[in-house]
N, C-alpha and C positions, 0 to 999 in steps of 0.2 A: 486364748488359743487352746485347744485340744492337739496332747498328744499320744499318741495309741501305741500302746507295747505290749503287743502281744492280747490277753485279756484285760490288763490292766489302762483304764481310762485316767488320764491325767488334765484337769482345767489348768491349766497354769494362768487365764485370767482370777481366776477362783480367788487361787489359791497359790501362790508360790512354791514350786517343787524344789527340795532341799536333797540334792545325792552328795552322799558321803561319800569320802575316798576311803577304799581301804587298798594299799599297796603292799602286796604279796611280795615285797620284795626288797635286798639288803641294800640298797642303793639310791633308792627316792629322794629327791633334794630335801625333802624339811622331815623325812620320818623314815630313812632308810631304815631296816633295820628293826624297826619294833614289831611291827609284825609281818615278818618274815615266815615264821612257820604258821601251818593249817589253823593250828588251836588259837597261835596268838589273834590272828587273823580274825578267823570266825566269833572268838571272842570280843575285839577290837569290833566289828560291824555290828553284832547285837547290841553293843553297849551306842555305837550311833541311831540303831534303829530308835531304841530307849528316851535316844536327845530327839526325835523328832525328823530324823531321813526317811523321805519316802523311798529312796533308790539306795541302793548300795551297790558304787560301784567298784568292780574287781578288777585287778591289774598286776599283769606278773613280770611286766617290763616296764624300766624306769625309762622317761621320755625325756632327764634332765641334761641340759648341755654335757656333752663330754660322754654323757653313759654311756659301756659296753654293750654291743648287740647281743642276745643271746639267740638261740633256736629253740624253733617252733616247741620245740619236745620240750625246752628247759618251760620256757610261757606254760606251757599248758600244766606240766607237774606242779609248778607253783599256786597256780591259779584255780585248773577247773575243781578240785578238791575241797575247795572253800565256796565258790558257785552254786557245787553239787550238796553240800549241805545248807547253804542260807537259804536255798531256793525249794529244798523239800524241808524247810521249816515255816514256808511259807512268805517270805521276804522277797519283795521286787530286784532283782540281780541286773546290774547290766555288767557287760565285760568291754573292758579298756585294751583295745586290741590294735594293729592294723592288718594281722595276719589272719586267710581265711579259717585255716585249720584251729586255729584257736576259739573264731569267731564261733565255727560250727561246734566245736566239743563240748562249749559254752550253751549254746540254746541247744546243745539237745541236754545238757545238764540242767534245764528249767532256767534258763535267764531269759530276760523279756527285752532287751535291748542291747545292741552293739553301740559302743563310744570309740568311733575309729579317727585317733591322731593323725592319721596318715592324707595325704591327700585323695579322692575320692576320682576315680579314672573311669574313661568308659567299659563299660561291660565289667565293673570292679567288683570285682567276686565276694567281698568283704559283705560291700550293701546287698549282693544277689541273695548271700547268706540270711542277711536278717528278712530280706523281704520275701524270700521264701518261705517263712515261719510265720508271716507278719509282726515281726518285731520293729520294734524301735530302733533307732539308727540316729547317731549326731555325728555329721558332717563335721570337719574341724577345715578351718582358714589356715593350712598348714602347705608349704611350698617344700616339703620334704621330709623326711623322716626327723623329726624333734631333735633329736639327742645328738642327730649328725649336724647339725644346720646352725650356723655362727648367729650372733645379733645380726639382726637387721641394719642398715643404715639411710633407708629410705627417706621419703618424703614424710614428716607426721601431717602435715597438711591434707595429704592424699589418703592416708590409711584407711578411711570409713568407705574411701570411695571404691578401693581396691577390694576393700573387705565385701564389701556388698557385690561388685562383679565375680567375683568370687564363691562365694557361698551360694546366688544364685543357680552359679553355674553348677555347682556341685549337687542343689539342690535335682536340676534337670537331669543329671546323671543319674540320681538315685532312682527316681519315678523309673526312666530309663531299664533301671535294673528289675522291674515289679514293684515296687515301691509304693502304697498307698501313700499319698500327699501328708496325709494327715499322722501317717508314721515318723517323719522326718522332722527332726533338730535343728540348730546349726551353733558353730561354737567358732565364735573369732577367732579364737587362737590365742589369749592371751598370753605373752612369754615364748609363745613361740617361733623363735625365728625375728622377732621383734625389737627395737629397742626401746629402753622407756619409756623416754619421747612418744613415742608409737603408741605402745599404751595405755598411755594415759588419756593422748587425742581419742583412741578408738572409746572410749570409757565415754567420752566427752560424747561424744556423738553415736552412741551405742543406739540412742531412738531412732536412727538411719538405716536399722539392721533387722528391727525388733516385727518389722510387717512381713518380712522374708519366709518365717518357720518361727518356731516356739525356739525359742534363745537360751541356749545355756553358757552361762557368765562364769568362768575359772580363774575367780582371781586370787584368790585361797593363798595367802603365805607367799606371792608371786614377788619379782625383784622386783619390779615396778614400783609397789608398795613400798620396797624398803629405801629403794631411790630417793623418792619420795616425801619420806619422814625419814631418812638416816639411821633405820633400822638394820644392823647386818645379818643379825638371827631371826629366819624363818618363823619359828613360833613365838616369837612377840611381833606380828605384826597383824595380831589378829583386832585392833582398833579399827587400821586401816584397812584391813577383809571385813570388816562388819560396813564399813563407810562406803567401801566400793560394792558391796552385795546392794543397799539400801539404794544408791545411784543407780544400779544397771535394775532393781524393782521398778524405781521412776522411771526408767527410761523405756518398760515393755519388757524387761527378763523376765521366764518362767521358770526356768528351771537353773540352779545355785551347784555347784561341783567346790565340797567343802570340807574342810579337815574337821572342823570343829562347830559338830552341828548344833549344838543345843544352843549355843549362843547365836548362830545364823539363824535358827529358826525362831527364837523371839525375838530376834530384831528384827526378822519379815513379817511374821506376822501383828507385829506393834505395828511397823510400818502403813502395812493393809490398813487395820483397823482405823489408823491415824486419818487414810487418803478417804479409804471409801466406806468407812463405816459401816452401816448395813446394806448398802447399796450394790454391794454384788451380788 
């Protein structure tokens, strides 16, 4: 599937698209804290571009259970600042946003895509923003703001089916807003709002999801993981983030949301190599 951000053309059958995280902020569940300020930041993304990220995505609010809300003005001082320079260094930027005025101070600093966690409403000014630009935009399977929003306790049985009425639905929102089809993402949600259980089924049947939009797969350091294998620290679970990236490749994933690219990018692309040889 092609996804379009702006000038930038992404195959993500091609090719597996790998975006690094970089969070601009003191409070992120697995990396509060390290790059928090501009420099460490900007520094922290070049060294992923380096590992092999096609995106770098920027974020100046944490989305983990429990986080404190901040305002639009604090998002933005943290953020557009490090946008504003990966983006006139020539690096594909997207901004991890759900706020419009973020979204906007963002592409008009040169970033090619909005990654909005938030749920995706009609006439949602977030996607009006990207698609006025023709940016890129990933829909998230998110029933509220992240950081306010408990585990889930759902049905895991139902999760892929939920998820798929869902993201559709968001999907048609977006169009909605101006939206070229072929700009639009979508992103389960994993961890958000979710319980293990949940995520792992959604994992499970991720191929359910993958015809919808070009797929981006967040499973990076997620509890789920650590459930899982009995990991309680975040950054050793990057076995089982190489395992679950390689599973949502199988299943139609294009695009990877990843702390630690260089090791996701050669396990996708081994991956590839592995499936389809020369045959892409």
């Amino acid at each position: 599937m092609i996804w379009r951000c702006r000038d930038r053309i992404f195959d993500t059958g091609r090719r597996a698209v790998v975006a690094g995280i970089v969070n601009v902020t003191p409070d992120s569940f697995s990396d509060g804290g390290e790059h928090a300020s501009r420099d460490a930041a900007v520094a922290f993304a070049r060294a992923l571009a380096r590992d092999g990220a096609d995106i770098l995505d920027v974020g100046g609010e944490s989305t983990r259970p429990g986080a404190a809300e901040i305002s639009a003005d604090e998002e933005c001082a943290r953020a557009i600042p490090v946008v504003e320079i990966l983006a006139g260094e020539g690096f594909a930027v997207s901004i991890d946003t759900r706020r419009e005025a973020t979204a906007r101070a963002a592409l008009a600093a040169g970033a090619v895509a909005v990654n909005c966690p938030a749920p995706v409403a009609e006439g949602d000014p977030v996607a009006a923003a990207a698609a006025a630009c023709g940016a890129g935009f990933v829909a998230t399977w998110s029933d509220g703001i992240p950081a306010r929003k408990p585990e889930g306790a759902g049905d895991p049985g139902t999760v892929v089916e939920r998820a798929a009425g869902f993201l559709r639905e968001a999907v048609r929102r977006v169009i909605a807003c101006g939206a070229a089809r072929e700009c639009i993402a979508v992103d389960p949600g994993f961890g958000f709002g979710k319980s293990a259980d949940e995520d792992m089924e959604l994992l499970r049947g991720l191929s359910g999801l993958c015809q919808i939009a070009p797929l981006m797969a967040g499973t990076s350091r997620k509890s789920f993981l650590g459930a899982a294998c009995g990991e309680p620290d975040p950054k050793k679970r990057l076995g089982a983030g190489i395992a679950s990236a390689i599973a949502a490749r199988r299943a139609g994933a294009g695009v990877f949301r990843v702390h630690d690219a260089a090791e996701t990018r050669q396990a996708l692309d081994f991956s590839d190599k592995l499936v389809y040889g020369g045959r892409q």
